[in-house]
SEVO-916770 format. One record per atom (N, C-alpha, C): x, y, z. Coordinates in steps of 0.001 Angstrom, whole numbers, plus 500000, padded with zeros to 6 digits. Layout:
XYZ;...
END
This chain:
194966679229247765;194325680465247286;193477680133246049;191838680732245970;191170680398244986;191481681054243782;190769680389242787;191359681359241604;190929682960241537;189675683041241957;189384684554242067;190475685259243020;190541684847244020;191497685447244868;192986685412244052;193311684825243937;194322685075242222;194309686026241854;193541686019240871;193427686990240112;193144688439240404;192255688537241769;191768690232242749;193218690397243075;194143689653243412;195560689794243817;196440690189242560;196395689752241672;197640689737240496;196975691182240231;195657691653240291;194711692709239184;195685694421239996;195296694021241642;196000695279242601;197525694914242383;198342693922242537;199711694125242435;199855694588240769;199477694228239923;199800695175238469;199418696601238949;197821696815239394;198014697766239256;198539698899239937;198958698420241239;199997699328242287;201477699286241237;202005698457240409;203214698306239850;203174699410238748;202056699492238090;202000699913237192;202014701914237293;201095702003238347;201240703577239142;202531704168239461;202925702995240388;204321703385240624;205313703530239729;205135702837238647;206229702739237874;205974704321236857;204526704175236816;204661705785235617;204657706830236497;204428707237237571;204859708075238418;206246708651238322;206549707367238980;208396707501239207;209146707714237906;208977707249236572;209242707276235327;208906709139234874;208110709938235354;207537710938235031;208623712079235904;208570711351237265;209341712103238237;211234711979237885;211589711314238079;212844710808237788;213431710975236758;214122711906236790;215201712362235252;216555713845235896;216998714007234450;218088715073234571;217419716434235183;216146716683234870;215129717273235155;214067717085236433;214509717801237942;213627716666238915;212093717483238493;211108716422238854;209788716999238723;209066716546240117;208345717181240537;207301716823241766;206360715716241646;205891714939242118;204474714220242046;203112715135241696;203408716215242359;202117717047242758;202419717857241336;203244717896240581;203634718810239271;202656717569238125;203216717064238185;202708715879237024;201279715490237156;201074715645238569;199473715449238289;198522716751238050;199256717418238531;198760719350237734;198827719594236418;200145718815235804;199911718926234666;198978718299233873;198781716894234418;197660716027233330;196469716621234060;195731717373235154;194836717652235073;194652718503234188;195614719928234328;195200720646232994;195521720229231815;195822719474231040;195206719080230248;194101718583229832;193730717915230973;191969717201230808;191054718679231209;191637719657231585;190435721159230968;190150721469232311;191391720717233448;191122721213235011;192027722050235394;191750723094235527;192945724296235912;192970723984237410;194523724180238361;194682723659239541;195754724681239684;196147724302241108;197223725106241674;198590724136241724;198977723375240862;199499722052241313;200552722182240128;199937722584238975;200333722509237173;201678722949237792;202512722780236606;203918723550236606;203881724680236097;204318725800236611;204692727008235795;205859727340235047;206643726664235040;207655726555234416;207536725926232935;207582726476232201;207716726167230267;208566725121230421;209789724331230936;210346724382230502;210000722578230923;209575722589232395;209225721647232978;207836721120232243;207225721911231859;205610721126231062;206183720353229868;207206721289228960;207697720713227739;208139719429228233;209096719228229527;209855717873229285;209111716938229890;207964717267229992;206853716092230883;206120715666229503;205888716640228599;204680715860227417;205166716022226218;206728716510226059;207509715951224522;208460714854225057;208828714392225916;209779713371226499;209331712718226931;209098712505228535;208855711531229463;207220711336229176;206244711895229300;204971711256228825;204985710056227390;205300710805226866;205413709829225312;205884708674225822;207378708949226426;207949707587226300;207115706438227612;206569707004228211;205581706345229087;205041705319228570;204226706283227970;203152705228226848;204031705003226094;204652704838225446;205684704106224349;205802702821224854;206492702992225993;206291701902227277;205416700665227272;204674701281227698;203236700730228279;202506700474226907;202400700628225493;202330700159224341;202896698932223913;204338699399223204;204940698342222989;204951697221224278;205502697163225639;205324696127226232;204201695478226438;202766695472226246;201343695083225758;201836694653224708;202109694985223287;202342694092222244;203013692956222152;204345693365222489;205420692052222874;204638690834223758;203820691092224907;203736690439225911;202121689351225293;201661690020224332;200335689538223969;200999688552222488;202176689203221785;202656688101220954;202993686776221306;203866687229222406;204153685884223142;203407684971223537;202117685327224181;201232684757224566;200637683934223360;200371684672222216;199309684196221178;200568682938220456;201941683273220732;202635682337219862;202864681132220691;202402681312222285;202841679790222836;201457678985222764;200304679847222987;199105678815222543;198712678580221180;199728678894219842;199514678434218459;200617677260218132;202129677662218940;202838676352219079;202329675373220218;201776675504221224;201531674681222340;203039674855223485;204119675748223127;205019675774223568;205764676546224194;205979676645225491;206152677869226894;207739678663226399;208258678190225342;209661678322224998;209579679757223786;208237679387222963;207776680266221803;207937681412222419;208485682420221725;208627683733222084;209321684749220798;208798685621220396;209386686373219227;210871686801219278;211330686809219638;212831687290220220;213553685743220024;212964685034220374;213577683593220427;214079683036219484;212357683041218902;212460682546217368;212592682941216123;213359684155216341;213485685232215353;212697686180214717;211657686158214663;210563687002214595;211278688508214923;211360688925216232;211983690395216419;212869690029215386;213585689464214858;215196689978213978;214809689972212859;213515689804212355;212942689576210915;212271690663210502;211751691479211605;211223692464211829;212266693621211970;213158693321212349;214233694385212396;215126694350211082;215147693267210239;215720693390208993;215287693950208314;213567693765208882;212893694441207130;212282696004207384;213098696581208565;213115697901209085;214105698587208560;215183697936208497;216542697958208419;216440698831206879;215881697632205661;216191697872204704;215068699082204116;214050699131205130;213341700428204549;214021701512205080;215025701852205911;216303702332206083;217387702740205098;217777701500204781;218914701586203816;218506702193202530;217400701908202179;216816702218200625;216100703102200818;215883703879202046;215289705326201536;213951705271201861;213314704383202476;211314703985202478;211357705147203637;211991704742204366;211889705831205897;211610707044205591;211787707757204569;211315709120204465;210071709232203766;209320708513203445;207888708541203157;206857708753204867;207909708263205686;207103708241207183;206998707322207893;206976707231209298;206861706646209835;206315704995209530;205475705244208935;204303703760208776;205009703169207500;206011703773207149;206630702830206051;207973701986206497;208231702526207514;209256701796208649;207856700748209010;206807700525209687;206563700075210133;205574698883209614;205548699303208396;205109697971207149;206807697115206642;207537697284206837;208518696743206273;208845695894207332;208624696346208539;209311695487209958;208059694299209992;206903694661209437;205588693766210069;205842692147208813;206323693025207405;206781691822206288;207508690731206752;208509691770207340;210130690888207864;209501690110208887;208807690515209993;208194689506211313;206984688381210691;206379688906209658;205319687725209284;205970686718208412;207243686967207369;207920686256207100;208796685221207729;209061685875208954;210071685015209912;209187683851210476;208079684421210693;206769683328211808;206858682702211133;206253682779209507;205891681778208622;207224680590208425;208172681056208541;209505680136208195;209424679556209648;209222680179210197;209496679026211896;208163678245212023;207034678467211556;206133677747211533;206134676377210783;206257676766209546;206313675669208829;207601674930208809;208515675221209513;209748674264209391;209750673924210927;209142674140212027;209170673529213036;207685672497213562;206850672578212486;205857671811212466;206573669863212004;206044669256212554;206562667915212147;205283666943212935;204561666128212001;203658665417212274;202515665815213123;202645667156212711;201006667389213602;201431668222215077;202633667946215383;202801669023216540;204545669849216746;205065670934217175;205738671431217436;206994670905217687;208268670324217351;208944669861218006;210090671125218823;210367670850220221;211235671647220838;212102672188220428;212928671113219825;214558671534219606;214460671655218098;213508671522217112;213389672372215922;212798673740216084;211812673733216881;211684675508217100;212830676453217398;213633675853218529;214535676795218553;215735676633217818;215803675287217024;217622675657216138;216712676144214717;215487676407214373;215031677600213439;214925679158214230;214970679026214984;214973680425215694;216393680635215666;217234679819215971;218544680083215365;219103680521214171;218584679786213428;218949680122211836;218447681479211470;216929681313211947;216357682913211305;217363684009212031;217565684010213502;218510685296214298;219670685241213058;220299684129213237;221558684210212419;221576684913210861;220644684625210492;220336684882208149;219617686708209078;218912686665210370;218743687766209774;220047689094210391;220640688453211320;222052688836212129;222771689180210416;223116687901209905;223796688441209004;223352690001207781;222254689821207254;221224690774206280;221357692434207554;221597692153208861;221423693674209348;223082693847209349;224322692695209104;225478693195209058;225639693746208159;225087693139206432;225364693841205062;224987694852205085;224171695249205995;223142696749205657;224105697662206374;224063697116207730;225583698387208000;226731698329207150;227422697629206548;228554697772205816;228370698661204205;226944698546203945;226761699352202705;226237700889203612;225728701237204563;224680701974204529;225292703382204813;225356704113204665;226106705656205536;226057705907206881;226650706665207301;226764707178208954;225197707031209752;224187708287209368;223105708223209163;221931706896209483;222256706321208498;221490705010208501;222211703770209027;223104704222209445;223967703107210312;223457703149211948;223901704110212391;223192704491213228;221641704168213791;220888704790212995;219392704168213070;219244702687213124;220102701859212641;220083700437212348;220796699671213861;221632700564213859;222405700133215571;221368700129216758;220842701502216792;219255701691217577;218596700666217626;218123700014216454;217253698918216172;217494697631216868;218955697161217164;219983696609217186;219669696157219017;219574697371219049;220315697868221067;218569698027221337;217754698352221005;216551698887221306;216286699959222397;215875700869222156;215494701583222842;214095702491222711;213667703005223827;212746703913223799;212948705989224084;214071705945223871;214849707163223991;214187707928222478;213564709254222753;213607709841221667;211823709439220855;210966708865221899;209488708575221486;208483709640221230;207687709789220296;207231710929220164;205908710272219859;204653711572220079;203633710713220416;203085710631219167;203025711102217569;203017710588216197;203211708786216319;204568708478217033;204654707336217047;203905706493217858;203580706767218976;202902705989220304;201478705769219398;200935707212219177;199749706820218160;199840705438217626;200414705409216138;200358704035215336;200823703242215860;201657702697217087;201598701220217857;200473701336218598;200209702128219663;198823701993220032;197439701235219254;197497701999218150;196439701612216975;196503700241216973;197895699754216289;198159698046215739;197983697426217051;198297698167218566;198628696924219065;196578697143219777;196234697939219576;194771697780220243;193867696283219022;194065696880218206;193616695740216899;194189694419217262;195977694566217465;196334692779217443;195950692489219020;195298692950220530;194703692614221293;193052692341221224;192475692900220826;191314692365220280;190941691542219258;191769690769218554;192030689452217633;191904688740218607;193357688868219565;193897687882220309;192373687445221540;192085688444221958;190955687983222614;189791687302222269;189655687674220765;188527687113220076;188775685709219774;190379685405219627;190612684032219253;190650683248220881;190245683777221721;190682683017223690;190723681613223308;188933681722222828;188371680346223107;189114679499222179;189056679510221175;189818678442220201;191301678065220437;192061678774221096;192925678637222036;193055677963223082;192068678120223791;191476676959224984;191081675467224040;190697675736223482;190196674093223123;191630673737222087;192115674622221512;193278673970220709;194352673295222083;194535673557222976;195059673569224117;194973671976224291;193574671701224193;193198669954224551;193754669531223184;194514669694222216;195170669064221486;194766669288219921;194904668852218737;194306669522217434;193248668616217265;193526667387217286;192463665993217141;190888666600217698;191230667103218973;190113667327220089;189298668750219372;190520669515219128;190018671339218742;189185670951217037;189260670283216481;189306670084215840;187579669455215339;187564668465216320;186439667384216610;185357668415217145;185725669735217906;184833671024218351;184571671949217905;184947672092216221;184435672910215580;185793673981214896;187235673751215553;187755674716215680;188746674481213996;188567675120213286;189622675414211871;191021675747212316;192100674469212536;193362674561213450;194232675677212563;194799675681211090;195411675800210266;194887677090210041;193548677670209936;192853678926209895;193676679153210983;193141678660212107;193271679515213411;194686680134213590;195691679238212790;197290679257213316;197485680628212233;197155680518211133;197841681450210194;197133682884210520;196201682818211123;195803684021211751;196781684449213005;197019683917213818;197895684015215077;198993684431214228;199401683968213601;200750684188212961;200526686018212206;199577686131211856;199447687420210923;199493688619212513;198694688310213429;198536688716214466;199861689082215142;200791688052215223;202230688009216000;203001689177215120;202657688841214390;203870689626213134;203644690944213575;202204691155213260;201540692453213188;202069693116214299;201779692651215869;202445693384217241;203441693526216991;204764692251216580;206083692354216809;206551693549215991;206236693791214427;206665694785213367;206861695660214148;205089696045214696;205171697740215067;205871698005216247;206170697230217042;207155697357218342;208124697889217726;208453696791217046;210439697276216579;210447698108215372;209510698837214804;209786699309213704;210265700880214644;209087700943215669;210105702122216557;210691702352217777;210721701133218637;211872700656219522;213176699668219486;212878699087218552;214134697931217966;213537696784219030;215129695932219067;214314694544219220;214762694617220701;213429694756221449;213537693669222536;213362692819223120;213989691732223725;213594690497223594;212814690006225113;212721688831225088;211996688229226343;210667688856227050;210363689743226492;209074690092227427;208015689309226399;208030688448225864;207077687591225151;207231686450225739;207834685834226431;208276685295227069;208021684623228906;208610685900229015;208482685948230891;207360686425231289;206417687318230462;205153688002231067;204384687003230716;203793685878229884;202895685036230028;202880684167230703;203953683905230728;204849682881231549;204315683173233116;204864684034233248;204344684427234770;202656684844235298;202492684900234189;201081685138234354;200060684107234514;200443683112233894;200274681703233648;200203681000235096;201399681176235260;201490680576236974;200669681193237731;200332682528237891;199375682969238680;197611682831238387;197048682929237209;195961683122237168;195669681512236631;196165680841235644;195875679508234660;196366680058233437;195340678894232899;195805678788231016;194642679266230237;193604679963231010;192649680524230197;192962681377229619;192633681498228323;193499682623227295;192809683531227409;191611683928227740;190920685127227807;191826686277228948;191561685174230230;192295686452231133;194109686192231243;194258685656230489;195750685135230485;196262686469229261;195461686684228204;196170687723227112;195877689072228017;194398689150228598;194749690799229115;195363691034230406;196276690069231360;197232690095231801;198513690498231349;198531689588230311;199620689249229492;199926691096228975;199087691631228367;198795692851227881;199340693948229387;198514693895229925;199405694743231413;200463694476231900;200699693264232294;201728692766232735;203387693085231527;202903693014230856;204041693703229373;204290695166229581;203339695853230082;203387697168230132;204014697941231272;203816697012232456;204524696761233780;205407696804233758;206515695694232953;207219695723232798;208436696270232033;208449696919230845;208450697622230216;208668698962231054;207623699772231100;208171700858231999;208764700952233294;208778699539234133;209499699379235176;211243699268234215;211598698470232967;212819698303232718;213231699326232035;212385700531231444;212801701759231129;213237702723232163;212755702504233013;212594703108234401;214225703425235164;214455701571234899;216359701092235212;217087701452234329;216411701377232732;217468701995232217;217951703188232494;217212704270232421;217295705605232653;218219706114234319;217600704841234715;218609705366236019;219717704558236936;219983703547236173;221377702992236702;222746703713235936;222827704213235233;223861704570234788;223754706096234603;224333706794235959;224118708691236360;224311709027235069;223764709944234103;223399710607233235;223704710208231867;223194708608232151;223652707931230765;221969706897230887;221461706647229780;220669705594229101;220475704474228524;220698703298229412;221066702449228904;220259702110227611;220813700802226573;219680699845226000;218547699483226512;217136699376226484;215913698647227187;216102696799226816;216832696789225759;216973695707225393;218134694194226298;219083695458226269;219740695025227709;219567694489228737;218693695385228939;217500694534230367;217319693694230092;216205693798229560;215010692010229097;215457691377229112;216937691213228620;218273689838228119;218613689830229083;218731690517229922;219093690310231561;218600689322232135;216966689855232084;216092689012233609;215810688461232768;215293687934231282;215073687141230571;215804685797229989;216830685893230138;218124685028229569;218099684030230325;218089684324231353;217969683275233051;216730682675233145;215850683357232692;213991682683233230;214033681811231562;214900681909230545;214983681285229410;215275679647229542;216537679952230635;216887678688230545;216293677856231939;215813678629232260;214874677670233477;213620676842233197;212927677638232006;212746676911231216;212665675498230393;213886676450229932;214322675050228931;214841673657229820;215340673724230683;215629672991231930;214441672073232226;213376672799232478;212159672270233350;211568671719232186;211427671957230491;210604671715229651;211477669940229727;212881670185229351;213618669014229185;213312667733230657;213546668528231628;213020667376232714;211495666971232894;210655667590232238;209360666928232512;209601666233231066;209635665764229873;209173665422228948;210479664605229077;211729664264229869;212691663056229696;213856662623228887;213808664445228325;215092664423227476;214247665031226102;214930665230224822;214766665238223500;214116664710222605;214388663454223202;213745662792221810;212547662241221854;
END
């Protein structure tokens, strides 16, 4: 199969996945709704009066204060996650890089945590979501510079610093529950478990915003990505500012990861498995590899909100749950395949 044919293929299976999934996500709840209701309703809103809308108050409310929001909440944050991932395996060179991995989400969730504990959270929303972006650009920067060694990435220092950071920041979200009240304990557990339960579209707004900005970086940086790809010596010899280029990626990563978790908490692996897979299907061109990467996050995401909401009869699971699910396994297949092509460790 050619690469165009690839890609005309991956473009209709997202986007049949992606229909289906917000459909069924819209339809499917404690509340049944019609197909033919939901699309009555978003017509009238776009200023098309139909015979289709719901008449029921009660049914419009739980389509566009609940389940719409959390749609796009969805389909937001999983675009962010899925475009971090991406931007952090072509700045390490490494299919393993992933925010969740390497602590990034937990750095981001600490420094959520403590605009929590200390009271920032009631200034608003965006002050949760500057504190989570500190904690995630802080974490990159510590996994960056301590897993750098002679010019390139080493494996098994990326991830026993992704260790350390989960762990220092595992510990900093235990102190915070043990000081914090009922209240803010709670909120911190959320963070913890991640979820998209309870999205309101104030919020969808400002990730939308950050994550439209940290996708149009990421695209703007494709090319230098592609040539950093042929190695730093080479990117280097072509014009490309490696060390610019990285600490930008890094401001970029932070930036998506913060605003994800400042109002879904941490979930992991879709930085991960969506480039990853995307990779295999289309190549390593970063141009159409990030706005894959970007859908394909979003795909997924509301397909695993989708399970949460409905494997367990009138209960909600974690979203985070998931990801660690189908993610945990495609982790170590991975790490497996990275270790057998390169001959071991050392």
């Amino acid at each position: 199969m050619n690469h165009t044919l690839r890609g005309l293929t991956l473009t209709l299976t997202l986007a049949a996945l992606l229909l289906g999934g917000v459909v069924a996500s819209a339809v499917l709840g404690q509340l049944p709704v019609s197909p033919a209701e939901v699309g009555g309703s978003l017509l009238r809103a776009l200023g098309i009066q139909n015979e289709w809308a719901p008449s029921d108050s009660i049914v419009e409310s739980t389509l566009w204060v609940v389940r719409f929001p959390r749609i796009a909440m969805a389909l937001v944050v999983g675009a962010a996650l899925a475009v971090a991932g991406a931007v952090m395996q072509a700045i390490f060179g490494n299919p393993l890089a992933e925010p969740g991995v390497v602590g990034v989400s937990s750095g981001a969730a600490l420094g959520a945590a403590i605009a929590i504990v200390v009271g920032i959270s009631a200034l608003g929303d965006g002050a949760i979501a500057l504190f989570a972006f500190v904690g995630g650009l802080l974490a990159t920067l510590l996994v960056y510079f301590v897993s750098r060694a002679n010019g390139r990435t080493e494996v098994v220092t990326l991830l026993l610093t992704g260790i350390a950071v989960n762990a220092f920041a595992g510990a900093g979200l235990a102190f915070l529950l043990f000081i914090a009240d009922s209240g803010s304990r709670e909120q911190i557990v959320f963070w913890q478990l991640g979820s998209l339960n309870g999205s309101r579209w104030s919020e969808v707004l400002i990730v939308a915003l950050v994550t439209a900005v940290g996708l149009t970086a990421a695209i703007v940086l494709a090319r230098p990505f592609d040539l950093l790809a042929l190695g730093e010596r080479n990117a280097r010899h072509l014009g490309v500012n490696v060390e610019r280029l990285r600490i930008v990626s890094i401001v970029i990563v932070a930036l998506l990861t913060g605003v994800a978790v400042a109002f879904v908490g941490i979930i992991a692996f879709v930085g991960l498995v969506v480039p990853h897979a995307m990779r295999m299907v289309i190549g390593p061109a970063h141009r159409a590899l990030i706005v894959a990467s970007a859908i394909g996050g979003g795909v997924l995401l509301v397909l695993s909100d989708l399970l949460a909401r409905s494997v367990v009869a009138g209960g909600d699971l974690p979203i985070g749950l998931l990801t660690s699910l189908v993610g945990g396994p495609f982790f170590f297949y991975l790490l497996f395949r990275q270790r057998r092509q390169s001959g071991g460790w050392a």
